[in-house]
Structure formats: C-alpha cells, structure tokens
N, CA, C and O of each residue as an XYZ file, in Angstrom:
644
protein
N     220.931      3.486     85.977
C     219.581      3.969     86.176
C     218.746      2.974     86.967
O     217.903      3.374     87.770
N     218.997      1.525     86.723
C     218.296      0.595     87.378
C     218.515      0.552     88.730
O     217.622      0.135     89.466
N     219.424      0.870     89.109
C     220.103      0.975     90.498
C     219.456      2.141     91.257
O     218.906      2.081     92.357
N     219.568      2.864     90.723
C     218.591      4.147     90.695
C     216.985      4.146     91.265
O     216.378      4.924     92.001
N     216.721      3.292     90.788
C     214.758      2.990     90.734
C     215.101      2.534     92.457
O     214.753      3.144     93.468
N     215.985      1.115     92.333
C     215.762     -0.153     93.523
C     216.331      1.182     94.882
O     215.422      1.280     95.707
N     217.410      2.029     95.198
C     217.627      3.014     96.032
C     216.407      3.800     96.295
O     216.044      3.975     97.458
N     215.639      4.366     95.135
C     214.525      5.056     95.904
C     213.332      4.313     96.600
O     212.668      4.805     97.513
N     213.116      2.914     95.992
C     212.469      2.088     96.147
C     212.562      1.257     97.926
O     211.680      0.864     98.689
N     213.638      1.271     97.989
C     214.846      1.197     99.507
C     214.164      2.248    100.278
O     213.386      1.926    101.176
N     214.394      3.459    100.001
C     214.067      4.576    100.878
C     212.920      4.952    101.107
O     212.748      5.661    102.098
N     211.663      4.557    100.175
C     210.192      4.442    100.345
C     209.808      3.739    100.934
O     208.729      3.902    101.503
N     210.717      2.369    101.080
C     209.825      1.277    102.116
C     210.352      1.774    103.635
O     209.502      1.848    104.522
N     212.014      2.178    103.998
C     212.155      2.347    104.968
C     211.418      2.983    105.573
O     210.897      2.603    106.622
N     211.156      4.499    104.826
C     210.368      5.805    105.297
C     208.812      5.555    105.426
O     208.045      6.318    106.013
N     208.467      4.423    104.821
C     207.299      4.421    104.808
C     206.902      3.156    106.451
O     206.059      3.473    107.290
N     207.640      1.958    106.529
C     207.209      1.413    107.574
C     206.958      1.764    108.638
O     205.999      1.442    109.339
N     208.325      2.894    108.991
C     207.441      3.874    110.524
C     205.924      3.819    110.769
O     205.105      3.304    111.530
N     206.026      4.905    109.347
C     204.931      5.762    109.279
C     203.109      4.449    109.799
O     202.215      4.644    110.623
N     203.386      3.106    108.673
C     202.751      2.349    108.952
C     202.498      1.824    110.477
O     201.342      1.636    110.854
N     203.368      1.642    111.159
C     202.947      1.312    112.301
C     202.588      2.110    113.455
O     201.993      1.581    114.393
N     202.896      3.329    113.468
C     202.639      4.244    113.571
C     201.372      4.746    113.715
O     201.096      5.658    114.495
N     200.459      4.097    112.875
C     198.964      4.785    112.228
C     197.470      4.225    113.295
O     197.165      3.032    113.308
N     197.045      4.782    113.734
C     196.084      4.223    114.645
C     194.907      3.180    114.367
O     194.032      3.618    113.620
N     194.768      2.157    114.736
C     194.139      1.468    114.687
C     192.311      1.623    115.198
O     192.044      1.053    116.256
N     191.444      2.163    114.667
C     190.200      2.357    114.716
C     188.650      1.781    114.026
O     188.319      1.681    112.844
N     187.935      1.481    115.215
C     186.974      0.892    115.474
C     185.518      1.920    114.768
O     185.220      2.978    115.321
N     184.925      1.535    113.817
C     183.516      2.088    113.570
C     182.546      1.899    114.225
O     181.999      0.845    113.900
N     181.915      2.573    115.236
C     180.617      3.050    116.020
C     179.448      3.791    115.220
O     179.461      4.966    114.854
N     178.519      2.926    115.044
C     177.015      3.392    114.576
C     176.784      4.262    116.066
O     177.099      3.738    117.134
N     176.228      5.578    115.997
C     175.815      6.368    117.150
C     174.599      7.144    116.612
O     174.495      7.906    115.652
N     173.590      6.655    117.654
C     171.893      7.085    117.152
C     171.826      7.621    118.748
O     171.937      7.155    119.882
N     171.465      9.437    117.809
C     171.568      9.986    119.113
C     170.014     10.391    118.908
O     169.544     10.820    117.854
N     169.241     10.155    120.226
C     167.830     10.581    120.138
C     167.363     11.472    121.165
O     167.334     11.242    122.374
N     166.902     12.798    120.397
C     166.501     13.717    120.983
C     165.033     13.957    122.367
O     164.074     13.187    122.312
N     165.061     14.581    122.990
C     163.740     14.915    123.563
C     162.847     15.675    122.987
O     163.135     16.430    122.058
N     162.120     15.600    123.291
C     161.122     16.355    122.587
C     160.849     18.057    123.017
O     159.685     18.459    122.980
N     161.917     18.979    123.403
C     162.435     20.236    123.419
C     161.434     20.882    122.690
O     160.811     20.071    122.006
N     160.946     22.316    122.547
C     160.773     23.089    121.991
C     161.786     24.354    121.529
O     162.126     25.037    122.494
N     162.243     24.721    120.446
C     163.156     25.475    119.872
C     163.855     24.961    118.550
O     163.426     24.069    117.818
N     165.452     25.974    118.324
C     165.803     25.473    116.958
C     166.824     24.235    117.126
O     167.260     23.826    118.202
N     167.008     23.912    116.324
C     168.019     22.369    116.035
C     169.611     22.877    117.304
O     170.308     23.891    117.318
N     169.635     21.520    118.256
C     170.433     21.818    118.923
C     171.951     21.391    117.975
O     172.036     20.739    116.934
N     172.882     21.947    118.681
C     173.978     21.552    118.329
C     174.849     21.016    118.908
O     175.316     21.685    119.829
N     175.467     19.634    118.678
C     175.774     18.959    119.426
C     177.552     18.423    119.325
O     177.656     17.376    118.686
N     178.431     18.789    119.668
C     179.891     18.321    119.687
C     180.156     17.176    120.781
O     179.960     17.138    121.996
N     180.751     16.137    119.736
C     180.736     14.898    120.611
C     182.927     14.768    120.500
O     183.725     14.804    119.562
N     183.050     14.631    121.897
C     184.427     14.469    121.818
C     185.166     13.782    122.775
O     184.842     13.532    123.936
N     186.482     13.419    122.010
C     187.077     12.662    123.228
C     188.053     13.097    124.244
O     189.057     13.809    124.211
N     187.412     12.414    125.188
C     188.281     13.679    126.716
C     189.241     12.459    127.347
O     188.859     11.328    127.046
N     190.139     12.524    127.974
C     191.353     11.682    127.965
C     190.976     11.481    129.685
O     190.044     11.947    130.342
N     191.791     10.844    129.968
C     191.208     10.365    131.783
C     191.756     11.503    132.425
O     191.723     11.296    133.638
N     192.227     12.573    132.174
C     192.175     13.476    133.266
C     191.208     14.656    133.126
O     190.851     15.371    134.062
N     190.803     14.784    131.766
C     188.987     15.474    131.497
C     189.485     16.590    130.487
O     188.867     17.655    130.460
N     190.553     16.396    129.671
C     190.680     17.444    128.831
C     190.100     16.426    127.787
O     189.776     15.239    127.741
N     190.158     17.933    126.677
C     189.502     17.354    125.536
C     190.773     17.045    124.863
O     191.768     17.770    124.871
N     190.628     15.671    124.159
C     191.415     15.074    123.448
C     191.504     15.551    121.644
O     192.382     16.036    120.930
N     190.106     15.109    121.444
C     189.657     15.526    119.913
C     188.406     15.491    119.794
O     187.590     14.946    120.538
N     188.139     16.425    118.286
C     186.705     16.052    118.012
C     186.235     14.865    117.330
O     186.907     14.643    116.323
N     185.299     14.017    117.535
C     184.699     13.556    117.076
C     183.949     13.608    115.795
O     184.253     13.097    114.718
N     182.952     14.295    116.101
C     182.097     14.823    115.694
C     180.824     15.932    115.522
O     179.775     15.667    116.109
N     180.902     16.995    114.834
C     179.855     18.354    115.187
C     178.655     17.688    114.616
O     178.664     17.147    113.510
N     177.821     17.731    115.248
C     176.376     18.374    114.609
C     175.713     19.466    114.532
O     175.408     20.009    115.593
N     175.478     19.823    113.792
C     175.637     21.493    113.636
C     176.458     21.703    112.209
O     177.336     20.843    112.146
N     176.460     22.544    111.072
C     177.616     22.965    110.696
C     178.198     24.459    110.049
O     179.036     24.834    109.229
N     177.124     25.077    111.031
C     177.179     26.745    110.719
C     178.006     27.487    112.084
O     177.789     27.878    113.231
N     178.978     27.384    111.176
C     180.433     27.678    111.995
C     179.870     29.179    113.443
O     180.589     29.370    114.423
N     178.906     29.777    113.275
C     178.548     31.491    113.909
C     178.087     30.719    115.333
O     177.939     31.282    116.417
N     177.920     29.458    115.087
C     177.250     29.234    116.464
C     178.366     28.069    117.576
O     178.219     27.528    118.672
N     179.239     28.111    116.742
C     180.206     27.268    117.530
C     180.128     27.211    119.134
O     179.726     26.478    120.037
N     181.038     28.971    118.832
C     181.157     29.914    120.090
C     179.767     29.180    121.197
O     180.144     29.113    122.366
N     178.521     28.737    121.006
C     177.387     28.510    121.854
C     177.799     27.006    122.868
O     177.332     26.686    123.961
N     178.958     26.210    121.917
C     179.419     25.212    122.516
C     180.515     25.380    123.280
O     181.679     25.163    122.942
N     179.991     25.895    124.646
C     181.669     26.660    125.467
C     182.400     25.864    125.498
O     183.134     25.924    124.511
N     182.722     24.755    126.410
C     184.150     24.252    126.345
C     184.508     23.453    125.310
O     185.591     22.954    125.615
N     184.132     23.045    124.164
C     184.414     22.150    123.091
C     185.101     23.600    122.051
O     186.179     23.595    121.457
N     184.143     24.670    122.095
C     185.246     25.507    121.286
C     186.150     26.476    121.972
O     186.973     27.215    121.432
N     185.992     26.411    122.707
C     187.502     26.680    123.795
C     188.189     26.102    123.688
O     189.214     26.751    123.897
N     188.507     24.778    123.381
C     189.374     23.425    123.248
C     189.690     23.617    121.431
O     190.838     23.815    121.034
N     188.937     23.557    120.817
C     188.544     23.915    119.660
C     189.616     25.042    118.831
O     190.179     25.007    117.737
N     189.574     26.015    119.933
C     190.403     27.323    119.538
C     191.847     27.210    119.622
O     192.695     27.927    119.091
N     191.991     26.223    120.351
C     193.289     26.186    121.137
C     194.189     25.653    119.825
O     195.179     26.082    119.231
N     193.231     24.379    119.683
C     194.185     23.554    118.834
C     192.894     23.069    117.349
O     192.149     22.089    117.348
N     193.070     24.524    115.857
C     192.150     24.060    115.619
C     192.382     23.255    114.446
O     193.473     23.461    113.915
N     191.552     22.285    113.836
C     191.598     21.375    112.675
C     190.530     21.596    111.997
O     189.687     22.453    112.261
N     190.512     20.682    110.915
C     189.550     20.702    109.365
C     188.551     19.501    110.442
O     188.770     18.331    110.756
N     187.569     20.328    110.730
C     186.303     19.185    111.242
C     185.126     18.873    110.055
O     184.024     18.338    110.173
N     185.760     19.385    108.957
C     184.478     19.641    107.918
C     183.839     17.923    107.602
O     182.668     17.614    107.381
N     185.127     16.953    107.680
C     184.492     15.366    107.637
C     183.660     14.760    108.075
O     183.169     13.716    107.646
N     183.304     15.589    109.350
C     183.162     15.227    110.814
C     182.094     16.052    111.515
O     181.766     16.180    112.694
N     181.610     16.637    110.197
C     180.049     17.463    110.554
C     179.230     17.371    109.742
O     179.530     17.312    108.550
N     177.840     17.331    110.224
C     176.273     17.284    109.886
C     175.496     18.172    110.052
O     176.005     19.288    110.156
N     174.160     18.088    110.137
C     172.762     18.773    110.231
C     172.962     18.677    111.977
O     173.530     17.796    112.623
N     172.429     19.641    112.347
C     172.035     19.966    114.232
C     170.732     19.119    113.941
O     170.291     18.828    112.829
N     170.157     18.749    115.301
C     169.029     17.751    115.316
C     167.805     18.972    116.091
O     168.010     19.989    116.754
N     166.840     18.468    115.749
C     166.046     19.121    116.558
C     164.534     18.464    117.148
O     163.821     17.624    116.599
N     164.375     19.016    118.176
C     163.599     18.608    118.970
C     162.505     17.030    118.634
O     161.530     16.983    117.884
N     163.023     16.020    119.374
C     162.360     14.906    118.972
C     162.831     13.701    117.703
O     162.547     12.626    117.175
N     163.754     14.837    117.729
C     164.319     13.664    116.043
C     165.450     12.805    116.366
O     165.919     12.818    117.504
N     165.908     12.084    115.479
C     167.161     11.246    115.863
C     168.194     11.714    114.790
O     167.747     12.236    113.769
N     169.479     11.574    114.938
C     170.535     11.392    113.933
C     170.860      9.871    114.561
O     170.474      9.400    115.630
N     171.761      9.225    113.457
C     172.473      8.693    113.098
C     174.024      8.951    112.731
O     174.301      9.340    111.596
N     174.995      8.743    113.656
C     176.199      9.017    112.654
C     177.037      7.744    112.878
O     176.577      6.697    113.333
N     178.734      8.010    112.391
C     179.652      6.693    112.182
C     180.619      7.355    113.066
O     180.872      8.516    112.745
N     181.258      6.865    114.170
C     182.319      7.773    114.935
C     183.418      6.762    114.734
O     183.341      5.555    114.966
N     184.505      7.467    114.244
C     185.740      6.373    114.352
C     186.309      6.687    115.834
O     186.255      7.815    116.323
N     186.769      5.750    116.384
C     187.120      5.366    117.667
C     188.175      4.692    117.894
O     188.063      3.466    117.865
N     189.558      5.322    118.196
C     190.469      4.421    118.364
C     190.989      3.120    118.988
O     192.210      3.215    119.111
N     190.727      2.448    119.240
C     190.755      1.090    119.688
C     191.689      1.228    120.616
O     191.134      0.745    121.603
N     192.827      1.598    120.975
C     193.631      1.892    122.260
C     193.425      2.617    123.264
O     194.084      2.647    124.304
N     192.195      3.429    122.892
C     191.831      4.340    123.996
C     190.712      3.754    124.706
O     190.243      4.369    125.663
N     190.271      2.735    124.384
C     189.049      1.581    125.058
C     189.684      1.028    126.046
O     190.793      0.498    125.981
N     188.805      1.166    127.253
C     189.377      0.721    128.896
C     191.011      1.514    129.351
O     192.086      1.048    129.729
N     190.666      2.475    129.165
C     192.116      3.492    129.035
C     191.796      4.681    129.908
O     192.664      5.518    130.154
N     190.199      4.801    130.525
C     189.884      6.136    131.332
C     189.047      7.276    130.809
O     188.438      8.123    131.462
N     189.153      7.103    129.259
C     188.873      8.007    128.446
C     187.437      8.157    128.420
O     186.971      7.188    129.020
N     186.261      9.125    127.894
C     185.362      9.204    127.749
C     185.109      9.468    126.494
O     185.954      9.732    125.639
N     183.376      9.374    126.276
C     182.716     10.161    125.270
C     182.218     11.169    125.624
O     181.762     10.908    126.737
N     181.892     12.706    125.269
C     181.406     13.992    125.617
C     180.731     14.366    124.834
O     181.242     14.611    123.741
N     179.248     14.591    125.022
C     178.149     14.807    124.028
C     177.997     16.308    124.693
O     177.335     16.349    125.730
N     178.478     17.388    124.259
C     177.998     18.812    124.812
C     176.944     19.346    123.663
O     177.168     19.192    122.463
N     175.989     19.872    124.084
C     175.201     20.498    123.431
C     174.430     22.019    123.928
O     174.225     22.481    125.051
N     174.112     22.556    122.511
C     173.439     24.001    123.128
C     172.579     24.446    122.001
O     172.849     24.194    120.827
N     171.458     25.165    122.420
C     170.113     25.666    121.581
C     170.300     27.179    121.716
O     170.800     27.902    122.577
N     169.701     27.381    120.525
C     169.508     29.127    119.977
C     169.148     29.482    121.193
O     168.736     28.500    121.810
N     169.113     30.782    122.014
C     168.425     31.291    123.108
C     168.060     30.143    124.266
O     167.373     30.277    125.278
N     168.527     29.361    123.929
C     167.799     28.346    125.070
C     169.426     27.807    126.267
O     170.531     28.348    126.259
N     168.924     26.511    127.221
C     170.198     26.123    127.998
C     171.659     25.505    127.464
O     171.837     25.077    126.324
N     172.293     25.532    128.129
C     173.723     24.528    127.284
C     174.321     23.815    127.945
O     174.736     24.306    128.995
N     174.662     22.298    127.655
C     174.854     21.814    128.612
C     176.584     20.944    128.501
O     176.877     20.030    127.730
N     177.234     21.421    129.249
C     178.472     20.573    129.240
C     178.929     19.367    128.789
O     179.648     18.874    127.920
N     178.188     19.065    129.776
C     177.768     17.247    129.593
C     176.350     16.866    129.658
O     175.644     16.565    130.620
N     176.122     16.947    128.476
C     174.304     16.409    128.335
C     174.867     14.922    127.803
O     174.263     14.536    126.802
N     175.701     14.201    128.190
C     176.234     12.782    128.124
C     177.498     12.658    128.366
O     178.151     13.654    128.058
N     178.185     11.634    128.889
C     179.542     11.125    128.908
C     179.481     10.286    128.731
O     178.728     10.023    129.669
N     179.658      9.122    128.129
C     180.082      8.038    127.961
C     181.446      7.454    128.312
O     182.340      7.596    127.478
N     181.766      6.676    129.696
C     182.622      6.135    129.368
C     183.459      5.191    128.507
O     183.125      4.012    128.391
N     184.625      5.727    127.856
C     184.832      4.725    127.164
C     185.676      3.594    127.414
O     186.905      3.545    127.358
N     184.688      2.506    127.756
C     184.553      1.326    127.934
C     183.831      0.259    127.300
O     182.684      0.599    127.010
N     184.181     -1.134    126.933
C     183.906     -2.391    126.519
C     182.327     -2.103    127.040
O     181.484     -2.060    126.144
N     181.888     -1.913    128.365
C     180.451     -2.032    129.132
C     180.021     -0.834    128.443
O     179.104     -1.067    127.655
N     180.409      0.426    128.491
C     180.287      1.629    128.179
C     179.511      1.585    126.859
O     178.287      1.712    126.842
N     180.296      1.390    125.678
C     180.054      1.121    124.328
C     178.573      0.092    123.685
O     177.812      0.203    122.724
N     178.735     -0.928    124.868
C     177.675     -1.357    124.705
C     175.901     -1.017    125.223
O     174.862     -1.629    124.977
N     176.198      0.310    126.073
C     175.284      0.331    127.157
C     174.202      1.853    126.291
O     174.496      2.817    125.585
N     173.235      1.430    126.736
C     172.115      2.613    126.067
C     172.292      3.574    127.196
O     171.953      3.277    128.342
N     173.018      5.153    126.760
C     172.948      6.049    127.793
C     172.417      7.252    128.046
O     172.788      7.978    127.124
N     171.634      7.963    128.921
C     170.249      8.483    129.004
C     170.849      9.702    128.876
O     172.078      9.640    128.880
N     170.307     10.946    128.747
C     170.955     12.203    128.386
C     170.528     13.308    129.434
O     169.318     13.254    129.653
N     171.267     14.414    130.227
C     170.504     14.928    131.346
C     170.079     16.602    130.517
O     169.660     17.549    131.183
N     170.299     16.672    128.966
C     169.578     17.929    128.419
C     168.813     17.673    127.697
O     167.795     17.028    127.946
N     169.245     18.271    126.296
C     168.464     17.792    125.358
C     168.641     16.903    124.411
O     168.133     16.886    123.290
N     169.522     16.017    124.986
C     169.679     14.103    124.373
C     168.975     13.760    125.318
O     168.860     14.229    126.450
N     168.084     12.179    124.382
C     167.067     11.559    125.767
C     168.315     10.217    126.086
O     168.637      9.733    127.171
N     168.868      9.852    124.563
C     169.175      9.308    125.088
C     170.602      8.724    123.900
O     170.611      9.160    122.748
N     171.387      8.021    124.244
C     172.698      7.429    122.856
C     172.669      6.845    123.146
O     172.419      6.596    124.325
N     173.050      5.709    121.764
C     172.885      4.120    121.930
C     174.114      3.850    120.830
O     173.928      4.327    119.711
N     175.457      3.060    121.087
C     176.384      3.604    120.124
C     176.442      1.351    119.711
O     175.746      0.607    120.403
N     177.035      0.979    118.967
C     176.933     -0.351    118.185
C     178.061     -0.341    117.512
O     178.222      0.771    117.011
N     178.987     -1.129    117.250
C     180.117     -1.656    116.476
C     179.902     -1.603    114.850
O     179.175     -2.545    114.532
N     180.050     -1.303    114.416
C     179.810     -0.645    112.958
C     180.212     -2.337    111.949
O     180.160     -2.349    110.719
C-alpha cells in the first residue's frame, strides 16, 4: 500500500510540472479609465487584447454587465461569439458620462514589447460606437504613458499594480 501512495505521488508531480511551467506569468495593472463629460446612459466599454496582426486575442475586461447590450460592442462581440468564455470575473458597472472607473487588468508579461495592443471599444444606448476609442500599445513606454481617448474615454492612465 505504501508503494502505492509514493507511485501516485510520482505521477502527480510528473503531471503536474508541465502543467506548472506552462502557466502564464502576469503582471497587475491599476487602469483608471476617465470619462468625458457625454450626455446619455452609462457607456459600455470592452477592453481587449489584440495580437500584432489586429485580431482580438482576449478579453480583458467588460464594463458593462447586462449581457442584451453586448451585441452594441461590434467587433469585440463578434470576436466574442466566435470563441466564447465565462467573462463574469472580468465585468463591472458601465461608466457614465464624466465619471471614472477604476479596474485591475491582469496582463501577461510576455506579450509586453511583442506588437500587441490594448483595445478600449466602447458604445452608448442610441448614441455613437467607437472601435477604437483607445489603443494602447502594449509597450514598457505604452504602459506607462497617460492615453487620450478619441470617444467617450477622455482619457486611460494604466500603473503597475
């Protein structure tokens, strides 16, 4: 029986070291996203990562979390549909006009200076939508840099957690 324990014990570490190295190594980003001062309802905002040739990689993060209005975020839930996951970790309150959020974005550390971006798409009830109402490259300069928003973000300012 003792022999028994140390064999499965054998086969848990083997099976398990892959798996360990394997596992991505990620960076915590404070991201204070601050709104304009818009008139209308709380925009909704999908922040994601797009790989250097401009597909979407993954989500990030929704703001927003009333699933009926997804569909308003065209290419993030187009991407979304394709390949979909449990974003429920990874969503909040929509912001609205003039306010700020705060969130925590995990960020893989290998994809820094790699081509990759950040993608802040956002869209309002009846109102415009914008693709890229931010990109962030993701970059060392990038990460550190306050970046201005051409909708209804004025502006993201993201910090090492």
């Amino acid at each position: 029986m003792n022999s028994f324990f140390k064999i499965c014990l054998a086969l848990t570490l083997v099976v398990s070291i892959p798996a360990i190295s394997i596992a991505q190594k990620t960076t915590k980003y404070k991201c204070m996203v601050q709104m304009t001062n818009y008139v209308g309802e709380g925009a909704y905002i999908a922040v994601s990562l797009i790989d250097a040739k401009g597909a979407y990689e993954k989500t990030l993060y929704v703001m927003g979390s009333d699933k009926k209005w997804y569909p308003d975020l065209k290419e993030w839930h187009k991407a979304y549909k394709k390949k979909p996951t449990n974003i429920s970790a990874v969503t909040g309150a929509s912001v609205t006009g003039g306010d700020r959020s705060v969130t925590v974005l995990d960020i893989e550390t290998d994809k820094i200076n790699k081509g990759y971006k950040l993608r802040f798409e956002t869209a309002v009830e009846d109102n415009k939508y914008y693709q890229k109402d931010i990109e962030i490259p993701l970059t060392t300069e990038g990460l550190a840099a306050k970046t201005e928003g051409t909708g209804y973000i004025r502006y993201v300012r993201l910090s090492a957690n």
